[in-house]
Structures are given as structure tokens and as C-alpha cells.
SEVOGU-477552 format. One record per residue (C-alpha): residue number from 0; residue in three letters; x, y, z. Coordinates in steps of 0.05 Angstrom, whole numbers, plus 5000, padded with zeros to 4 digits. Each point is the difference from the previous one (the first is absolute). Last residue first. Layout:
! residues N
+-----+------+------+------+------+
|  nr | rest |   xx |   yy |   zz |
+-----+------+------+------+------+
| NUM |  ALA |    X |    Y |    Z |
...
+-----+------+------+------+------+
! end
This chain:
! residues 136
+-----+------+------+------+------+
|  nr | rest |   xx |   yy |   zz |
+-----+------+------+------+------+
| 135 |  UNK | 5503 | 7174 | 1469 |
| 134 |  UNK | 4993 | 4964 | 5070 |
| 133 |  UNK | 4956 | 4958 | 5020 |
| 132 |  UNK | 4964 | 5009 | 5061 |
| 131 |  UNK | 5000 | 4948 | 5055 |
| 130 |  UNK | 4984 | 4938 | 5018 |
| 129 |  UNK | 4996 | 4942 | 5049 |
| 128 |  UNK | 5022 | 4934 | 4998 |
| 127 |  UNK | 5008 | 4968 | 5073 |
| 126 |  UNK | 5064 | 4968 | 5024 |
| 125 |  UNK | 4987 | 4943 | 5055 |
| 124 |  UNK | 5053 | 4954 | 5035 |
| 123 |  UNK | 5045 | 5053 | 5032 |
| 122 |  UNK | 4938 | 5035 | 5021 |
| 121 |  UNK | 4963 | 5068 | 4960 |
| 120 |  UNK | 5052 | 5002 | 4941 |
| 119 |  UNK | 4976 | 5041 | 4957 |
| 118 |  UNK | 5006 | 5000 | 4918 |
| 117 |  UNK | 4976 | 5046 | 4951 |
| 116 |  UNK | 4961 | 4994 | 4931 |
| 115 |  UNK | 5001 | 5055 | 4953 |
| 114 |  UNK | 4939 | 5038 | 4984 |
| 113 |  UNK | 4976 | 5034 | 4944 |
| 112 |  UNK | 4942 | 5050 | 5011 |
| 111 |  UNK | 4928 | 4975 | 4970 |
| 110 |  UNK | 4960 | 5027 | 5070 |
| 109 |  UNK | 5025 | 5067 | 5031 |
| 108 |  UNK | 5047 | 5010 | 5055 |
| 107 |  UNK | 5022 | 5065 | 5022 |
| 106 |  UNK | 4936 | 5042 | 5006 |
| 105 |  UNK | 4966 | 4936 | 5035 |
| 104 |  UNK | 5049 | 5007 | 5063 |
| 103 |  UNK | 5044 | 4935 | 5032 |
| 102 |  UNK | 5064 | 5027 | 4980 |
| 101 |  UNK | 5040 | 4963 | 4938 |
| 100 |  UNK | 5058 | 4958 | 5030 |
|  99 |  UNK | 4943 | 4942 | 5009 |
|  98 |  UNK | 4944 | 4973 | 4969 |
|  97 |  UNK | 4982 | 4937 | 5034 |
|  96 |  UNK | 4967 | 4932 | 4974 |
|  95 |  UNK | 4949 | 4964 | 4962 |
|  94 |  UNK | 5020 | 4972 | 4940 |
|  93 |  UNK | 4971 | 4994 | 4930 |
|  92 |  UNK | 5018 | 4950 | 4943 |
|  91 |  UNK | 5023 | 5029 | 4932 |
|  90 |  UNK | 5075 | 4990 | 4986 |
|  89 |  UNK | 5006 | 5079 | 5008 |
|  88 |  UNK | 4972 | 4994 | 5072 |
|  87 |  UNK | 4942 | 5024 | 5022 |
|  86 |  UNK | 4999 | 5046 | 5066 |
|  85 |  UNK | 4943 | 4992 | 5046 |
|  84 |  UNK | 5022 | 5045 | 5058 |
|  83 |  UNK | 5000 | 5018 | 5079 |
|  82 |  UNK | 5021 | 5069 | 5019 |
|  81 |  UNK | 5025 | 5019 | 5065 |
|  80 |  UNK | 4985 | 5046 | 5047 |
|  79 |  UNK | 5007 | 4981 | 5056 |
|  78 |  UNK | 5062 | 4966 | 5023 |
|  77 |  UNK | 4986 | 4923 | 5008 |
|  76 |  UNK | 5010 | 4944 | 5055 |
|  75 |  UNK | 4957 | 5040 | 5058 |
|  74 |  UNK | 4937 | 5021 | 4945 |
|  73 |  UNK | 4980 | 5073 | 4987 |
|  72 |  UNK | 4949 | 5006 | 4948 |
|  71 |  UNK | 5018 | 5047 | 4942 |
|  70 |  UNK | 5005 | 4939 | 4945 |
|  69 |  UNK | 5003 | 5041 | 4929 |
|  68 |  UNK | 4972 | 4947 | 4946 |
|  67 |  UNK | 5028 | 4986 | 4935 |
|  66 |  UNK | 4986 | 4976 | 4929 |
|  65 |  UNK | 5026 | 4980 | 4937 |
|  64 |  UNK | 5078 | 5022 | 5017 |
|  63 |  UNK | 5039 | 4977 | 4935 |
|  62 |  UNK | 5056 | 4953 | 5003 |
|  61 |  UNK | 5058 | 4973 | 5007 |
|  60 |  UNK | 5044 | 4943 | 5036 |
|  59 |  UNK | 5027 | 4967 | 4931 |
|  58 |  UNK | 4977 | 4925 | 5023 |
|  57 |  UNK | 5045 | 4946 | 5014 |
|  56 |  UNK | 4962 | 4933 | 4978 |
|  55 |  UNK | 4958 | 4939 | 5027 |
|  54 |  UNK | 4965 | 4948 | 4958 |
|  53 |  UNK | 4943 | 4967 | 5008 |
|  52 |  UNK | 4973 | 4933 | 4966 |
|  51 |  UNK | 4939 | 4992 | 5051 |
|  50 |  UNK | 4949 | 5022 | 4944 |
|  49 |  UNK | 4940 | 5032 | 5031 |
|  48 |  UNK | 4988 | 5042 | 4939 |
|  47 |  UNK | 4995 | 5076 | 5031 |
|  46 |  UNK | 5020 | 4997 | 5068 |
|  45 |  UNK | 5070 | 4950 | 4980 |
|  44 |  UNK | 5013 | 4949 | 5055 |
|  43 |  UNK | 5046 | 4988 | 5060 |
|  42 |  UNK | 4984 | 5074 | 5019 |
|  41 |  UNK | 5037 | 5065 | 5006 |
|  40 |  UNK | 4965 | 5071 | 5003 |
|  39 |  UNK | 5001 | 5017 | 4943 |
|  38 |  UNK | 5000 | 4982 | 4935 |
|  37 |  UNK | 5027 | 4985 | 4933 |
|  36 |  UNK | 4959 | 4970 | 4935 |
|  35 |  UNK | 5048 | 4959 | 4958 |
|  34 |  UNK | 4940 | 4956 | 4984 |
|  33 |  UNK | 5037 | 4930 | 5001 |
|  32 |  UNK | 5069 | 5010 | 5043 |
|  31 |  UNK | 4954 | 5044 | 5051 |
|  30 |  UNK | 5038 | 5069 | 5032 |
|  29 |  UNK | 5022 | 5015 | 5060 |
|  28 |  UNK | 5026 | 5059 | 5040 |
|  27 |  UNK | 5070 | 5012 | 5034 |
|  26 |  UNK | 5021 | 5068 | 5019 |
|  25 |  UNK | 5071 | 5001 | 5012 |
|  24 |  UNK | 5041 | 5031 | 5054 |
|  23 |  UNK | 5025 | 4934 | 5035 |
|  22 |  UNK | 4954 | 5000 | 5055 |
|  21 |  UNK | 4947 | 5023 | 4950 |
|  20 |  UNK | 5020 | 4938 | 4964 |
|  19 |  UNK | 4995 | 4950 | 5058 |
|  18 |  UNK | 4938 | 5032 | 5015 |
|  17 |  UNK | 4966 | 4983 | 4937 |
|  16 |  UNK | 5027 | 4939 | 4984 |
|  15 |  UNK | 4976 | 4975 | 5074 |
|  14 |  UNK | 4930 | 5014 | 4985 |
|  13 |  UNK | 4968 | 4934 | 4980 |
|  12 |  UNK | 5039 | 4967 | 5057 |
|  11 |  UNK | 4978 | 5048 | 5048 |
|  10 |  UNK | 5037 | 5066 | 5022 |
|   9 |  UNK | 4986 | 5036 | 5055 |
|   8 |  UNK | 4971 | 5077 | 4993 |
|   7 |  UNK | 5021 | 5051 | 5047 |
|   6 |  UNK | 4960 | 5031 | 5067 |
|   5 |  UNK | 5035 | 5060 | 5021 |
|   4 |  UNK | 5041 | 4982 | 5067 |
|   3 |  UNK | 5062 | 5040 | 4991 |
|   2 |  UNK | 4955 | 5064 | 4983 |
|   1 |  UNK | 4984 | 5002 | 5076 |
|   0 |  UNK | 4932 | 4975 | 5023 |
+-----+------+------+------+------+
! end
């Protein structure tokens, strides 16, 4: 399978926020009008009191790494290795994702780093956040 064909997320109506903003170079998370809690992924309704008044707001894009895994297994779409990673994001909620321009080797990423949100643009329809080291 050449990289061209990776599989890549589709939108749904409770998503579309979300990928119109990566398209756009924003990160895009919600948070409930009543208990101001924010979250991630997106949903039509708040995780933590159900309340369906939601609203939706640019993010800052950092970070800390809180956890990450070193995938060494060879796979058509993807260039082993690479490393896979639960970062959570300044405004609280946690995403799973890719840590990229860092190489993929335990003695040069540790767990609590910043990290800085970045942008690819896998299909002229999808752009996936991923991120990187902070700098400074």
C-alpha cells in the first residue's frame, strides 16, 4: 500500500469543527456553556454533565507529552519507527496522536516535555494534528 493510500479519518456532523479547523491550522475543542468543562474528542454533548449547550473555540495547540509508545512494526502506509502519543493539552482534555520532528528513540523523548501542535496535510480534504517538541 503506498503512503498515498493511508487510511484518514472522515468527518461526521459532530466532527466537522474539528477538521475544518485543522484544515485551517487551528485546533478546535469544546467546551459546555453550563459547567465550562472542555473536552475531547468532539460530541453534541458535554462528557461530564450531559448538557447539550456546547460551545466550540480555537485552542492554543500545546502541551505536555503524558505518555508514548515506540511502534517498531513495519506496516505498508507507515515508516517504522514511529512513535504514537497521549499528549494533554494546556486547556485540559487529552489527545491521541503523533510525535513527530523528535526521533522515534526513548533517550530523546521523555514524558512531561512541551509540545507544540503541528499540522499535515495527508489528502487535499484531510489535515491531521500532530506534534512536536517545543521549543525553549
Amino acid at each position: 500500500m503506498p503512503k498515498e493510500s493511508r487510511p484518514v479519518p472522515r468527518a461526521t456532523p459532530e466532527t466537522q469543527h474539528f477538521w475544518d479547523g485543522t484544515k485551517a491550522g487551528e485546533l478546535r475543542l469544546q467546551r459546555c456553556v453550563d459547567c465550562k468543562h472542555v473536552y475531547f474528542p468532539p460530541r453534541p454533548f458535554c462528557p461530564s454533565c450531559s448538557s447539550r449547550s456546547v460551545s466550540v473555540f480555537k485552542a492554543s495547540g500545546r502541551g505536555r507529552l503524558l505518555s508514548y509508545v515506540i511502534n517498531q512494526r513495519p506496516h505498508p502506509a507507515w515508516n517504522a519507527p514511529y512513535s504514537i502519543a497521549i499528549v494533554e493539552l494546556d486547556e485540559g482534555p487529552r489527545m491521541m496522536t503523533n510525535l513527530v520532528g523528535v526521533d522515534a528513540d526513548p533517550r530523546k523523548i521523555r514524558c512531561d516535555m512541551p509540545v507544540v501542535i503541528d499540522y499535515a496535510d495527508v489528502t487535499p480534504e484531510v489535515t491531521l494534528p500532530r506534534f512536536r517538541p517545543a521549543q525553549g
